[in-house]
mmCIF file as Biopython writes it, N, C-alpha, C and O atoms, coordinates in Angstrom:
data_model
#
loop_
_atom_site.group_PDB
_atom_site.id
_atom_site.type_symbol
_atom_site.label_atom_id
_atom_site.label_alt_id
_atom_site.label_comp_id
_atom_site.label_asym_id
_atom_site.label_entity_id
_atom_site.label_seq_id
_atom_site.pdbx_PDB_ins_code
_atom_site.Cartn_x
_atom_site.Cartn_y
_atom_site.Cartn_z
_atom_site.occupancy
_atom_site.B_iso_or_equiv
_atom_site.auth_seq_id
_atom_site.auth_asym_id
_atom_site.pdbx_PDB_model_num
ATOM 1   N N  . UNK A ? 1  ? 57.529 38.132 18.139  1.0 0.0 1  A 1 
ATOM 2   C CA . UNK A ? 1  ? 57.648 38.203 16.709  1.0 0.0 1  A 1 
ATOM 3   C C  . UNK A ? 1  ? 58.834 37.384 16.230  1.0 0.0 1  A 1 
ATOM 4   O O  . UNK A ? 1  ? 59.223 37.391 15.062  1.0 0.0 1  A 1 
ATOM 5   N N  . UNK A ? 2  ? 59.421 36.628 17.283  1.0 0.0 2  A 1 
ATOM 6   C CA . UNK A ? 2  ? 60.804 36.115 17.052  1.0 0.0 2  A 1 
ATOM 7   C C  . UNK A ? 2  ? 60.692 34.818 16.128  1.0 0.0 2  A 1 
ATOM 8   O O  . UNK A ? 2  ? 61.691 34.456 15.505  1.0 0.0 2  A 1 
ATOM 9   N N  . UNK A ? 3  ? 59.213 33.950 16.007  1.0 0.0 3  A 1 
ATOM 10  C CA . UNK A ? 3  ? 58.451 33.058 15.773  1.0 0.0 3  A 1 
ATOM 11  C C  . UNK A ? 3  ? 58.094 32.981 14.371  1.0 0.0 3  A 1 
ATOM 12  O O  . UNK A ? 3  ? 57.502 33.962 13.921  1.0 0.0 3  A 1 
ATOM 13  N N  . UNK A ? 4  ? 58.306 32.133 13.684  1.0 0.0 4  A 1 
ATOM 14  C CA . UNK A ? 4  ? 58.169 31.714 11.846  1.0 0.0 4  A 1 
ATOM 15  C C  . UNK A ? 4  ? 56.127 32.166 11.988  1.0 0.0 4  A 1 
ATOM 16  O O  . UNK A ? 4  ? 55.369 32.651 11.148  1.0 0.0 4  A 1 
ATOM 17  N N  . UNK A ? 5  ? 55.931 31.802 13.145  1.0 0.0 5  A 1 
ATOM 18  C CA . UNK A ? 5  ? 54.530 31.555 13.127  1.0 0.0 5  A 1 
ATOM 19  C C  . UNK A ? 5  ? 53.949 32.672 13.336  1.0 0.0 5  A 1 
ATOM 20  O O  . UNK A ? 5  ? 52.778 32.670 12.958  1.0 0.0 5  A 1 
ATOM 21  N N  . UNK A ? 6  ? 54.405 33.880 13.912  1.0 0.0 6  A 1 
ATOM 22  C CA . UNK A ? 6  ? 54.342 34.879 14.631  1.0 0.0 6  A 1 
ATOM 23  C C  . UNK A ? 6  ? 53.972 35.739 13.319  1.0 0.0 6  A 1 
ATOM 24  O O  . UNK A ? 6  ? 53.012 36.422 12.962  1.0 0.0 6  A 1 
ATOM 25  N N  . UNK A ? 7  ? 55.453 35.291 12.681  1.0 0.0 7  A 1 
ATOM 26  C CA . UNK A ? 7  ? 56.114 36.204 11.385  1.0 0.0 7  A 1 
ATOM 27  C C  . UNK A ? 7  ? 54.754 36.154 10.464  1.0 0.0 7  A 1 
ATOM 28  O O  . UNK A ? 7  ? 54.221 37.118 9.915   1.0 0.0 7  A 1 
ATOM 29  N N  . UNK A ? 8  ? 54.352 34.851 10.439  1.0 0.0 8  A 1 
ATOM 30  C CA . UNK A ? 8  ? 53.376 34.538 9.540   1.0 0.0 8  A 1 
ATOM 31  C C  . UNK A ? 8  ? 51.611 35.357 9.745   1.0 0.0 8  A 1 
ATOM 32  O O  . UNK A ? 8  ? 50.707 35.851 9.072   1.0 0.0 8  A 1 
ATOM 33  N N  . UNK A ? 9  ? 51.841 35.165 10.604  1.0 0.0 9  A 1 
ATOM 34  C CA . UNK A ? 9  ? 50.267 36.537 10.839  1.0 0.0 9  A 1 
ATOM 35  C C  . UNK A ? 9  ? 50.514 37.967 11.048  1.0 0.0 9  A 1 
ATOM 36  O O  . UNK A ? 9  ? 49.712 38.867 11.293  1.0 0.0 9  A 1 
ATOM 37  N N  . UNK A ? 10 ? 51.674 37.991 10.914  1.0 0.0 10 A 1 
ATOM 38  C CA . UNK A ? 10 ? 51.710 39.594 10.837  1.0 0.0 10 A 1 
ATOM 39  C C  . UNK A ? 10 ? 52.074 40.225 9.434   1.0 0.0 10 A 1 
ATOM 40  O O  . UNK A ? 10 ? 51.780 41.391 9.172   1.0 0.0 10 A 1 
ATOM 41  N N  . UNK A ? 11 ? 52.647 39.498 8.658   1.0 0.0 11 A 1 
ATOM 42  C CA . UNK A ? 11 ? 52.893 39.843 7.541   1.0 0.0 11 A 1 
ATOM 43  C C  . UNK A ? 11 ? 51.450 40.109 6.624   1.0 0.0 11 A 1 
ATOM 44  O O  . UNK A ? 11 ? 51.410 41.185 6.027   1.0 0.0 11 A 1 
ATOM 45  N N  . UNK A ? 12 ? 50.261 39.181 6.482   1.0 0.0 12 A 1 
ATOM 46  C CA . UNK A ? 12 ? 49.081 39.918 5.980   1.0 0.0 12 A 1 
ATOM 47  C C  . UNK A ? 12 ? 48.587 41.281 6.511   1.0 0.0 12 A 1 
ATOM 48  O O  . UNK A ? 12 ? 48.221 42.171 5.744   1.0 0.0 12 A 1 
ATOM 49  N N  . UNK A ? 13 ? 48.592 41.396 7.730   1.0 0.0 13 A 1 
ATOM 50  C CA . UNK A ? 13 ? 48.008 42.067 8.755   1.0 0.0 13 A 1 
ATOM 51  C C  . UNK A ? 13 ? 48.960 43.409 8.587   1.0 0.0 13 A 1 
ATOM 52  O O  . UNK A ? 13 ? 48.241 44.398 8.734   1.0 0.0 13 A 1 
ATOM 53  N N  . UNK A ? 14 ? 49.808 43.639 8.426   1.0 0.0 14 A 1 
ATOM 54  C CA . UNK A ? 14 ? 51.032 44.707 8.229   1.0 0.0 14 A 1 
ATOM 55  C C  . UNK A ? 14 ? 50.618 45.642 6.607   1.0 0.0 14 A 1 
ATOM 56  O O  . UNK A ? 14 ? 50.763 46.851 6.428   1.0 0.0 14 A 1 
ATOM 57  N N  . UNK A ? 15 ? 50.086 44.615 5.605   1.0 0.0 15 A 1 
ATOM 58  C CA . UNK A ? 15 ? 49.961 44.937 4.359   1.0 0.0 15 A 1 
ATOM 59  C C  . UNK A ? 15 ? 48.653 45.623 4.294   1.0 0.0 15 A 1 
ATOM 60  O O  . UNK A ? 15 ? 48.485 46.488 3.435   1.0 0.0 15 A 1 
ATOM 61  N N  . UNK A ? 16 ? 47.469 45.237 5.341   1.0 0.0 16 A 1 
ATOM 62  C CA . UNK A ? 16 ? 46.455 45.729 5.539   1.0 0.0 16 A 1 
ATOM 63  C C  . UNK A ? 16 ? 46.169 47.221 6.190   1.0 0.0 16 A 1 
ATOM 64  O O  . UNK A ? 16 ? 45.361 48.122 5.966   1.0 0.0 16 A 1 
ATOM 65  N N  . UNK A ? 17 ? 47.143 47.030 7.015   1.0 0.0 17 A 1 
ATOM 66  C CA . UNK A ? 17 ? 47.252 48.426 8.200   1.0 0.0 17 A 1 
ATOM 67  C C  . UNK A ? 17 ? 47.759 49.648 6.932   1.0 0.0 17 A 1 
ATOM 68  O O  . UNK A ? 17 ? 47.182 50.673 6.568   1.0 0.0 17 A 1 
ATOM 69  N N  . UNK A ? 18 ? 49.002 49.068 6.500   1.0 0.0 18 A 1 
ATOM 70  C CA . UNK A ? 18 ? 49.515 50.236 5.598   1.0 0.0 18 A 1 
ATOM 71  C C  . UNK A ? 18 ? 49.163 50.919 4.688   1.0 0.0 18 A 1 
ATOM 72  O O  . UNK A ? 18 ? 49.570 52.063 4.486   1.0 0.0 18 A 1 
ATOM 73  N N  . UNK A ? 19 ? 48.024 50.064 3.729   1.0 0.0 19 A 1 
ATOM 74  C CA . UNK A ? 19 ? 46.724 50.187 3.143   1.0 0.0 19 A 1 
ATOM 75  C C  . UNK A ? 19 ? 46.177 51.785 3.656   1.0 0.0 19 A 1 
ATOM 76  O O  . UNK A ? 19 ? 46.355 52.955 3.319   1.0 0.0 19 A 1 
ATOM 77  N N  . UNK A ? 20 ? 45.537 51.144 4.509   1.0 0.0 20 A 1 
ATOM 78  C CA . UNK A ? 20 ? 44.649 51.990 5.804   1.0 0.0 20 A 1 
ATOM 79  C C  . UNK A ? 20 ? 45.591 53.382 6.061   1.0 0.0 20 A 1 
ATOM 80  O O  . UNK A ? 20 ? 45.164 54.537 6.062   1.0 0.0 20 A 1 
ATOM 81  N N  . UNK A ? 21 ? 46.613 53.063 6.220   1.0 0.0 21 A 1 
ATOM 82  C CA . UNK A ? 21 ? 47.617 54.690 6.905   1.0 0.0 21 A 1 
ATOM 83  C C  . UNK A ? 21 ? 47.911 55.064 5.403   1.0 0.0 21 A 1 
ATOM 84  O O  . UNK A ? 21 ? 48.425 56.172 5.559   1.0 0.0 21 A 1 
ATOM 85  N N  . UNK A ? 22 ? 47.906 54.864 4.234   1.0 0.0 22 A 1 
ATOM 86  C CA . UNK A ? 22 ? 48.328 55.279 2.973   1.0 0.0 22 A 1 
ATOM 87  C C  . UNK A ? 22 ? 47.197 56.668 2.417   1.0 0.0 22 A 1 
ATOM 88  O O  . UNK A ? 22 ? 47.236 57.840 2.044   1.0 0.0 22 A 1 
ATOM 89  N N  . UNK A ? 23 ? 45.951 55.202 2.765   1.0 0.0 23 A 1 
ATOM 90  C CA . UNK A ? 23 ? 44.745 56.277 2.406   1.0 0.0 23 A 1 
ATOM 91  C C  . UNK A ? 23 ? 44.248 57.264 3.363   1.0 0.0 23 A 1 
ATOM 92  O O  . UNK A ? 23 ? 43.601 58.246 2.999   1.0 0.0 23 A 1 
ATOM 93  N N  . UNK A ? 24 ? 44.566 56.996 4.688   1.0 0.0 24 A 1 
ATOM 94  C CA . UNK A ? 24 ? 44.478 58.819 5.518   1.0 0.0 24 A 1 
ATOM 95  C C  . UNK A ? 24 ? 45.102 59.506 5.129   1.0 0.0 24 A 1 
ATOM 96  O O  . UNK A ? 24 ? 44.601 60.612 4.928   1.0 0.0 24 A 1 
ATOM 97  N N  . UNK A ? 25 ? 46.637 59.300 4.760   1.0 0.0 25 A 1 
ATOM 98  C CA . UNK A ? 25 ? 47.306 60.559 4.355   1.0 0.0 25 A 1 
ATOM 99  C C  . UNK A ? 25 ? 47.087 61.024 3.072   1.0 0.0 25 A 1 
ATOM 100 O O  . UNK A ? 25 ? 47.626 62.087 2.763   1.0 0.0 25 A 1 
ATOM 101 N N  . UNK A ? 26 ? 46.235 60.298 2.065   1.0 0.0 26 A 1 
ATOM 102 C CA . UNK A ? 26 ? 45.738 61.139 0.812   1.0 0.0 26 A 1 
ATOM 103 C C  . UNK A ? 26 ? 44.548 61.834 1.086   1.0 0.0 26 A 1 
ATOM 104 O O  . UNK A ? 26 ? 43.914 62.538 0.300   1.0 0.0 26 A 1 
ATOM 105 N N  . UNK A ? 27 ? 44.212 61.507 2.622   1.0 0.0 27 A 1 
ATOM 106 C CA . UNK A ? 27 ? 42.509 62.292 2.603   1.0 0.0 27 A 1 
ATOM 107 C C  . UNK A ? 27 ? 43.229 63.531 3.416   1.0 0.0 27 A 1 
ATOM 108 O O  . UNK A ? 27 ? 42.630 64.578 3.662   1.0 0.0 27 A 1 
ATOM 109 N N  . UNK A ? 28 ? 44.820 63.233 3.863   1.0 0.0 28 A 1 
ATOM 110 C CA . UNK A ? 28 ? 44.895 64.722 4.236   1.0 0.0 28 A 1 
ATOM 111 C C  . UNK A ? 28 ? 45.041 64.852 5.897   1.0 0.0 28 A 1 
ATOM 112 O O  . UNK A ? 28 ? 44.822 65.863 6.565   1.0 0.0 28 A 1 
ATOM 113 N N  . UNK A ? 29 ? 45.449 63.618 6.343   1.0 0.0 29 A 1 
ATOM 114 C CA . UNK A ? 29 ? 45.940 63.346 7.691   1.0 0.0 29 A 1 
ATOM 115 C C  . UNK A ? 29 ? 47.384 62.963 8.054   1.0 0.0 29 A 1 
ATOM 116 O O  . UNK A ? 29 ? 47.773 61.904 8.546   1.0 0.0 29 A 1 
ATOM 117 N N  . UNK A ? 30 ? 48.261 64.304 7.625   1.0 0.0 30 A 1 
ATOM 118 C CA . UNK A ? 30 ? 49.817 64.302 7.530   1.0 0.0 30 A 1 
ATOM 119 C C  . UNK A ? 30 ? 50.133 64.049 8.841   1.0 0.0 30 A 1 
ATOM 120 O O  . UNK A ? 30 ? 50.945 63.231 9.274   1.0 0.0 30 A 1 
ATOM 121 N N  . UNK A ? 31 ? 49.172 65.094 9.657   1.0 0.0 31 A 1 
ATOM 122 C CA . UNK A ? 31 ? 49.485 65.718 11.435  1.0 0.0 31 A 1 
ATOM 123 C C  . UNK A ? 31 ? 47.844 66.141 11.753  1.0 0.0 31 A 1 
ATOM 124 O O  . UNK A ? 31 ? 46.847 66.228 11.037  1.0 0.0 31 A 1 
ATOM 125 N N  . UNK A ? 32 ? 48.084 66.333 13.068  1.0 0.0 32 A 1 
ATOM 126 C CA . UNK A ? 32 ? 46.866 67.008 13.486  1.0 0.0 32 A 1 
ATOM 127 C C  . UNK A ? 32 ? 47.004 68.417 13.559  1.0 0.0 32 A 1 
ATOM 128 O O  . UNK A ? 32 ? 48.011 69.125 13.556  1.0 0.0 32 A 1 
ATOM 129 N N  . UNK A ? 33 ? 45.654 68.716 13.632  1.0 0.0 33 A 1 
ATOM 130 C CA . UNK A ? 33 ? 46.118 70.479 13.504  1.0 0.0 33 A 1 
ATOM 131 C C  . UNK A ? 33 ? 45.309 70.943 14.557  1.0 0.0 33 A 1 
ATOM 132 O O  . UNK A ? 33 ? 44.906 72.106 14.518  1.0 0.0 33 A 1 
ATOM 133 N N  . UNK A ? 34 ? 44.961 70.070 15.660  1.0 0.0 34 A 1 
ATOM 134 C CA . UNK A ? 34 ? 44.096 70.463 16.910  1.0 0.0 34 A 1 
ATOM 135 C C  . UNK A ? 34 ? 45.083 70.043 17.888  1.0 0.0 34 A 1 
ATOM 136 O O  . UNK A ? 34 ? 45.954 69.224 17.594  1.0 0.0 34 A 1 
ATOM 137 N N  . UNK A ? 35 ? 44.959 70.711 19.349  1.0 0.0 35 A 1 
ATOM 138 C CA . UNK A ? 35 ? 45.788 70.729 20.191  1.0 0.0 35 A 1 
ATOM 139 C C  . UNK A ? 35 ? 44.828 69.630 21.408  1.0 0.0 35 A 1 
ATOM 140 O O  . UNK A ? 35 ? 43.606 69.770 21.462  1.0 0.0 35 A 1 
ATOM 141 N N  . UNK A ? 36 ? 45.431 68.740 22.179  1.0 0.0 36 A 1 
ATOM 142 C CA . UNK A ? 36 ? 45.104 68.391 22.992  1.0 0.0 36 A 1 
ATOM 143 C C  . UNK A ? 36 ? 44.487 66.247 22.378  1.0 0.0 36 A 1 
ATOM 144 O O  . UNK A ? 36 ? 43.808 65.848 21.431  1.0 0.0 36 A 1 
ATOM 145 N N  . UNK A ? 37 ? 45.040 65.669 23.275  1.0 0.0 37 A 1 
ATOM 146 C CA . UNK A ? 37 ? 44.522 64.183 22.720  1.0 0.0 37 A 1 
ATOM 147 C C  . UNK A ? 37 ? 42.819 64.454 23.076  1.0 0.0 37 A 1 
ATOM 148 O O  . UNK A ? 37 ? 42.393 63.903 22.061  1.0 0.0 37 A 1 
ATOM 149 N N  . UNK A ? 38 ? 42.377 64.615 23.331  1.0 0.0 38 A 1 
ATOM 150 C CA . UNK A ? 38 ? 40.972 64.552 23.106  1.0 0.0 38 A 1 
ATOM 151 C C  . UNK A ? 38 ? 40.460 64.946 21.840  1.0 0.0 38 A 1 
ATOM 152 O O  . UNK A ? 38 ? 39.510 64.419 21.260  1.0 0.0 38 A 1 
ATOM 153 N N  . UNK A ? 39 ? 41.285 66.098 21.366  1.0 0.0 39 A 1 
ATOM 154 C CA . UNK A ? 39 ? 40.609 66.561 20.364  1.0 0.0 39 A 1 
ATOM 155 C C  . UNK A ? 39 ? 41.735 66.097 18.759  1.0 0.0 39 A 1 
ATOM 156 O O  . UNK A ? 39 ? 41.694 66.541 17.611  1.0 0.0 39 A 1 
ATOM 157 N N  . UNK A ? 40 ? 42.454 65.256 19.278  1.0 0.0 40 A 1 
ATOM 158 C CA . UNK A ? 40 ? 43.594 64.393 18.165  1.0 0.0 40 A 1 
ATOM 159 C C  . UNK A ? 40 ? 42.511 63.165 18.143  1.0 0.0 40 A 1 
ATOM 160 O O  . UNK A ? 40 ? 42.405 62.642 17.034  1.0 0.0 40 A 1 
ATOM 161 N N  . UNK A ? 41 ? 41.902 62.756 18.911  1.0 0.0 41 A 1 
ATOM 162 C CA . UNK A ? 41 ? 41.249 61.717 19.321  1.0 0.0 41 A 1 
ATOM 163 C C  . UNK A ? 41 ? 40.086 61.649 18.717  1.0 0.0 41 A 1 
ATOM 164 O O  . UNK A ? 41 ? 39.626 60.540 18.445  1.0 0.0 41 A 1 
ATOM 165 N N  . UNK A ? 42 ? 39.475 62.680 18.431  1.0 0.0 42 A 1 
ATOM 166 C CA . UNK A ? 42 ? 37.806 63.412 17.555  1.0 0.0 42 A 1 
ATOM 167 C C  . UNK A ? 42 ? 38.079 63.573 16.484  1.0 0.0 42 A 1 
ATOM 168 O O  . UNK A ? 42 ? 37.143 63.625 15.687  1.0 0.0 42 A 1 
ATOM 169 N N  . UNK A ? 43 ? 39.625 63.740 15.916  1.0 0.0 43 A 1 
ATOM 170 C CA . UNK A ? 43 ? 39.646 63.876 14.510  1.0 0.0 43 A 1 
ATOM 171 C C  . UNK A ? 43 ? 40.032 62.571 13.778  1.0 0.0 43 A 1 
ATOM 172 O O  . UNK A ? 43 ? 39.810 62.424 12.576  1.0 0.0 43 A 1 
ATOM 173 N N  . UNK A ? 44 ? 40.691 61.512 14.643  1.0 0.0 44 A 1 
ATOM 174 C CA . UNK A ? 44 ? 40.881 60.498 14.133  1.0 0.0 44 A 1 
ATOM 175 C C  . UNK A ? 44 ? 40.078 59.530 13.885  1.0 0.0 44 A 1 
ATOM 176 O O  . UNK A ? 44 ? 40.224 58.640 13.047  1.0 0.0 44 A 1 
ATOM 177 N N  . UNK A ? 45 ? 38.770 59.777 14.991  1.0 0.0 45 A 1 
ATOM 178 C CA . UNK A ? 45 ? 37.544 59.138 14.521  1.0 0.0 45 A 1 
ATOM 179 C C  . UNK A ? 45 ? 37.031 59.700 13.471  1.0 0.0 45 A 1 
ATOM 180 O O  . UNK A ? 45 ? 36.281 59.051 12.742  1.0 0.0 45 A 1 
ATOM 181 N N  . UNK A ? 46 ? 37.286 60.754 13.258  1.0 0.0 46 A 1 
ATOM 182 C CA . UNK A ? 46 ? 35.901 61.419 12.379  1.0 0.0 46 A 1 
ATOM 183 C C  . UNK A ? 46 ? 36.705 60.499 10.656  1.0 0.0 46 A 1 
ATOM 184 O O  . UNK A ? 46 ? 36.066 60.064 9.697   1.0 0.0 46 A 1 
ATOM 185 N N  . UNK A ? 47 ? 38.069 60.494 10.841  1.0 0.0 47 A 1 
ATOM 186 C CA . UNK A ? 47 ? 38.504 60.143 9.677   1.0 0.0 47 A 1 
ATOM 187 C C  . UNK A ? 47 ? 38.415 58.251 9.343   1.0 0.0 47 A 1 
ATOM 188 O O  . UNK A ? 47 ? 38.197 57.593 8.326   1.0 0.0 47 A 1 
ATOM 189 N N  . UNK A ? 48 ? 38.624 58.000 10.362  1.0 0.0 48 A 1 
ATOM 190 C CA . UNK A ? 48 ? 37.995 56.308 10.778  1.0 0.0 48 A 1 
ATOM 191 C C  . UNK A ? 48 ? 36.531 56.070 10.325  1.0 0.0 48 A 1 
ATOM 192 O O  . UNK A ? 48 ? 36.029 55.130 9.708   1.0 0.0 48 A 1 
ATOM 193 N N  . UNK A ? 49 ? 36.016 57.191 10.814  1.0 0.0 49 A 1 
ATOM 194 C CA . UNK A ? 49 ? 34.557 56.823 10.248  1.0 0.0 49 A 1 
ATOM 195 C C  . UNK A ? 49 ? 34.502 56.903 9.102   1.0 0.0 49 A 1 
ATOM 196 O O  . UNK A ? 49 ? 34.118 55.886 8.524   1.0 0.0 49 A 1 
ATOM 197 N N  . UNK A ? 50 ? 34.822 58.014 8.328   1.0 0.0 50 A 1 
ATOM 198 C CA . UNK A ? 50 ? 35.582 58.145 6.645   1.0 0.0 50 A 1 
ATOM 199 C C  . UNK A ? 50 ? 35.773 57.358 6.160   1.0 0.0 50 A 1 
ATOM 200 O O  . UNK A ? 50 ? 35.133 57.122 5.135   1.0 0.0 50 A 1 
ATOM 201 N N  . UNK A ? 51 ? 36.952 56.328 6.694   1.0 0.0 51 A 1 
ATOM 202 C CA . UNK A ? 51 ? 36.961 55.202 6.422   1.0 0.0 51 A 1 
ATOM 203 C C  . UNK A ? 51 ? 36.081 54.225 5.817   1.0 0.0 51 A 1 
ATOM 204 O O  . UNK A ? 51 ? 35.852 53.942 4.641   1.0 0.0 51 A 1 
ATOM 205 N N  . UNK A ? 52 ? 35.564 53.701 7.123   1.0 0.0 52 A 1 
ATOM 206 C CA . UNK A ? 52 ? 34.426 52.637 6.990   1.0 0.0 52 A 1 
ATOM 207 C C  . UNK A ? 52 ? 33.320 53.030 6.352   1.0 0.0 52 A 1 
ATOM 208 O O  . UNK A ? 52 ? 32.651 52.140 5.827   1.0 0.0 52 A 1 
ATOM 209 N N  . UNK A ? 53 ? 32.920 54.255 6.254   1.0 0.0 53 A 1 
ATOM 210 C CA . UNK A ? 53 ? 31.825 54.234 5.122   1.0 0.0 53 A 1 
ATOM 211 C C  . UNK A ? 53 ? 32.215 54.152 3.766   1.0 0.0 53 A 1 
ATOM 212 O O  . UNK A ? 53 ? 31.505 53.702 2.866   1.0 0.0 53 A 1 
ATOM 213 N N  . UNK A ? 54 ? 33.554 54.672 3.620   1.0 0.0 54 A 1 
ATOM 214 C CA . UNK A ? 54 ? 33.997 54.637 1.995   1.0 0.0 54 A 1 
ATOM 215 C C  . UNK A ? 54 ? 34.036 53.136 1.825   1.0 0.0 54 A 1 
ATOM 216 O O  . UNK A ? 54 ? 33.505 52.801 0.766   1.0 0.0 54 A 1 
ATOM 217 N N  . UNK A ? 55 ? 34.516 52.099 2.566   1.0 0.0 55 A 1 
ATOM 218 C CA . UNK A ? 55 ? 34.837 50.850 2.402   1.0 0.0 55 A 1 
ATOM 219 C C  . UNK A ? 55 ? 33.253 50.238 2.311   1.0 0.0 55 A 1 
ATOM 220 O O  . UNK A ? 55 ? 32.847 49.987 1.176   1.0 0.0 55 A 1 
ATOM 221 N N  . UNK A ? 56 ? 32.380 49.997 3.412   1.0 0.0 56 A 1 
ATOM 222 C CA . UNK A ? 56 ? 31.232 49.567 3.273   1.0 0.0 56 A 1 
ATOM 223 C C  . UNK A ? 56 ? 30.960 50.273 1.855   1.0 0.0 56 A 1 
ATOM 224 O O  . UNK A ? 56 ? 31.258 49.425 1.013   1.0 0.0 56 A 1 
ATOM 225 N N  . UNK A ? 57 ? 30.515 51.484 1.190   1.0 0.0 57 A 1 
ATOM 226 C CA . UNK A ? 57 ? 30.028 51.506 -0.172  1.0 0.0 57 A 1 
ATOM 227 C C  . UNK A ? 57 ? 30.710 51.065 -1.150  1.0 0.0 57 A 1 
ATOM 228 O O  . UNK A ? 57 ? 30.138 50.777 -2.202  1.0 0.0 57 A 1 
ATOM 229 N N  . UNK A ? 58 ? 32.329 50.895 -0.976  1.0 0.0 58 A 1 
ATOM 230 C CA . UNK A ? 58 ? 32.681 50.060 -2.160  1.0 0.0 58 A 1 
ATOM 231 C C  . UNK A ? 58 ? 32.292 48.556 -1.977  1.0 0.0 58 A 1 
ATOM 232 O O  . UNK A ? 58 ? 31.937 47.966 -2.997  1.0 0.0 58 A 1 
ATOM 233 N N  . UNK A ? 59 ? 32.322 47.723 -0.552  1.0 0.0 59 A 1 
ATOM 234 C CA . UNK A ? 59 ? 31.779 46.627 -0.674  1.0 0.0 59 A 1 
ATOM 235 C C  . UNK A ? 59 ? 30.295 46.192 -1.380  1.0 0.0 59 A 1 
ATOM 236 O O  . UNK A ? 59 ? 29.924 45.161 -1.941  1.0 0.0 59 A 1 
ATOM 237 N N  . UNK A ? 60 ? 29.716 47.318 -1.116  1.0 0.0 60 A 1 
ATOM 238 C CA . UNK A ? 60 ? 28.322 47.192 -1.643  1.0 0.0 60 A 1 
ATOM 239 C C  . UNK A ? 60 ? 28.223 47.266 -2.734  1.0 0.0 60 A 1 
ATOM 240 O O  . UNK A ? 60 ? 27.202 46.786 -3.227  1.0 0.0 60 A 1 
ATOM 241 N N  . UNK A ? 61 ? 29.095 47.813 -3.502  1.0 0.0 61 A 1 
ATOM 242 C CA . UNK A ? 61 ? 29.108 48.145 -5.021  1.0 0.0 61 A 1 
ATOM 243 C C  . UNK A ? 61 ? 29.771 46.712 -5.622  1.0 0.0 61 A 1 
ATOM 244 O O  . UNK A ? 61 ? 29.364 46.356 -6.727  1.0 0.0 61 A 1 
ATOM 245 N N  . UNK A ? 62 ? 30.697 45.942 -4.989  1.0 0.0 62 A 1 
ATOM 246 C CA . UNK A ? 62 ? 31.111 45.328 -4.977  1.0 0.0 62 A 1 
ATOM 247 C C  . UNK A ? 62 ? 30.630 43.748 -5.292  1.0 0.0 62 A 1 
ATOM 248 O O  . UNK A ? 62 ? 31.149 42.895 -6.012  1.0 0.0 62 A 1 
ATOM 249 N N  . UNK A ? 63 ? 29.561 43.716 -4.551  1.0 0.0 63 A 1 
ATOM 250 C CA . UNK A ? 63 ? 28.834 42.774 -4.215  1.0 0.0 63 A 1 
ATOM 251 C C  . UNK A ? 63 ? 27.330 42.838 -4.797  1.0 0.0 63 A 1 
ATOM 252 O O  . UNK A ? 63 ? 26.559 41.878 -4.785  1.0 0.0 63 A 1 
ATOM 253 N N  . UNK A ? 64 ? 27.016 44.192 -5.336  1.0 0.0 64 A 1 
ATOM 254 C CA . UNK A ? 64 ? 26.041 44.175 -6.064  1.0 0.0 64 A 1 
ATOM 255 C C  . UNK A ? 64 ? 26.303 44.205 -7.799  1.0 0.0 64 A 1 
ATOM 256 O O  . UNK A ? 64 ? 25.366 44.303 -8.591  1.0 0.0 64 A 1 
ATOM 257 N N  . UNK A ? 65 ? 27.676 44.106 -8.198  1.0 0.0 65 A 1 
ATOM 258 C CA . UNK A ? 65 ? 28.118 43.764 -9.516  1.0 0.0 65 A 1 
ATOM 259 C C  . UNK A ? 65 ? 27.995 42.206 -9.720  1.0 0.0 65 A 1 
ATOM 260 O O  . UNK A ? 65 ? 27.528 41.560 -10.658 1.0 0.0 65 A 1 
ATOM 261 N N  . UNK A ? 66 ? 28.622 41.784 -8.425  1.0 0.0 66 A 1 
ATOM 262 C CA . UNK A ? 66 ? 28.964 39.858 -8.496  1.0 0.0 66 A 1 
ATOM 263 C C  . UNK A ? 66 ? 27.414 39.542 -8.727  1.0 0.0 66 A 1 
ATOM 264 O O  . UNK A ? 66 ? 26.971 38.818 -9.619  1.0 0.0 66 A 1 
ATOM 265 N N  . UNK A ? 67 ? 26.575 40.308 -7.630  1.0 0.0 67 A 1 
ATOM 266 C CA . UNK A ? 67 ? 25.172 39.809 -7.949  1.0 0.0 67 A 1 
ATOM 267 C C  . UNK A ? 67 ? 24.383 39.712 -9.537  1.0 0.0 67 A 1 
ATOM 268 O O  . UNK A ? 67 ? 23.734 38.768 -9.987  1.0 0.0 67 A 1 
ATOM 269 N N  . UNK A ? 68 ? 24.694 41.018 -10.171 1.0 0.0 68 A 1 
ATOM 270 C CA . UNK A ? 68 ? 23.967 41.433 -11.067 1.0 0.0 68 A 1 
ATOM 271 C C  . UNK A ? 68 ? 24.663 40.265 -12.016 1.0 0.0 68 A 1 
ATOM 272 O O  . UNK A ? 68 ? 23.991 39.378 -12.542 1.0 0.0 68 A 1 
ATOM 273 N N  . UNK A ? 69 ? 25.938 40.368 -12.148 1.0 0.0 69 A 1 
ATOM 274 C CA . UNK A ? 69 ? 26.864 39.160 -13.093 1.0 0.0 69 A 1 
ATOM 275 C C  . UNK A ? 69 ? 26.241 37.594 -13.089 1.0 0.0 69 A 1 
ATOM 276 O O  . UNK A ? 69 ? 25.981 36.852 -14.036 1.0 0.0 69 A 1 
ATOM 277 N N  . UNK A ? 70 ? 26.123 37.420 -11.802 1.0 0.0 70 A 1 
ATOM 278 C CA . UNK A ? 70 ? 25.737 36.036 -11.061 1.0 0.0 70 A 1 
ATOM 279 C C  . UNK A ? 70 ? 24.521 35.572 -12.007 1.0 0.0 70 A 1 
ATOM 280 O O  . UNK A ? 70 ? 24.525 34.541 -12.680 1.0 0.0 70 A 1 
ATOM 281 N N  . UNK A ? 71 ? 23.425 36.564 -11.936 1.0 0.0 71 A 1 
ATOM 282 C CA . UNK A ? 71 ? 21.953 36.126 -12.819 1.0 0.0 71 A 1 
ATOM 283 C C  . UNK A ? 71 ? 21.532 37.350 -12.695 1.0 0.0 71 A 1 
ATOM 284 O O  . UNK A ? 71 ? 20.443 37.679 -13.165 1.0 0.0 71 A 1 
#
């Protein structure tokens, strides 16, 4: 990271992640409240998956406005 160039791809990539960790903790992922990494591990998917579906339907919504605008 010592690298101008280094610096330079991590700085988008940093703004993206934090994004991402901002909105788990408004869905309510302060800590885990299950004992054991397997089961820290099942809840972080389940909220990952959370994720990506909330994102895929805003893309879709997204992309079906540009459409409708478009013609």
């Amino acid at each position: 990271m010592g690298t101008p160039q280094a610096a330079s791809i991590d700085k988008p990539h940093a703004s993206r992640v934090e994004c991402v960790n901002a909105q788990l903790r408004r869905r309510g992922l302060l800590r885990f409240n299950v004992c054991g990494l397997l089961k820290a591990q099942a809840v972080l998917l389940w909220h990952a998956l959370a994720h990506n579906l909330q994102r895929m339907l805003s893309l879709q919504a997204a992309a079906a406005t540009t459409a409708a605008a478009a013609g």
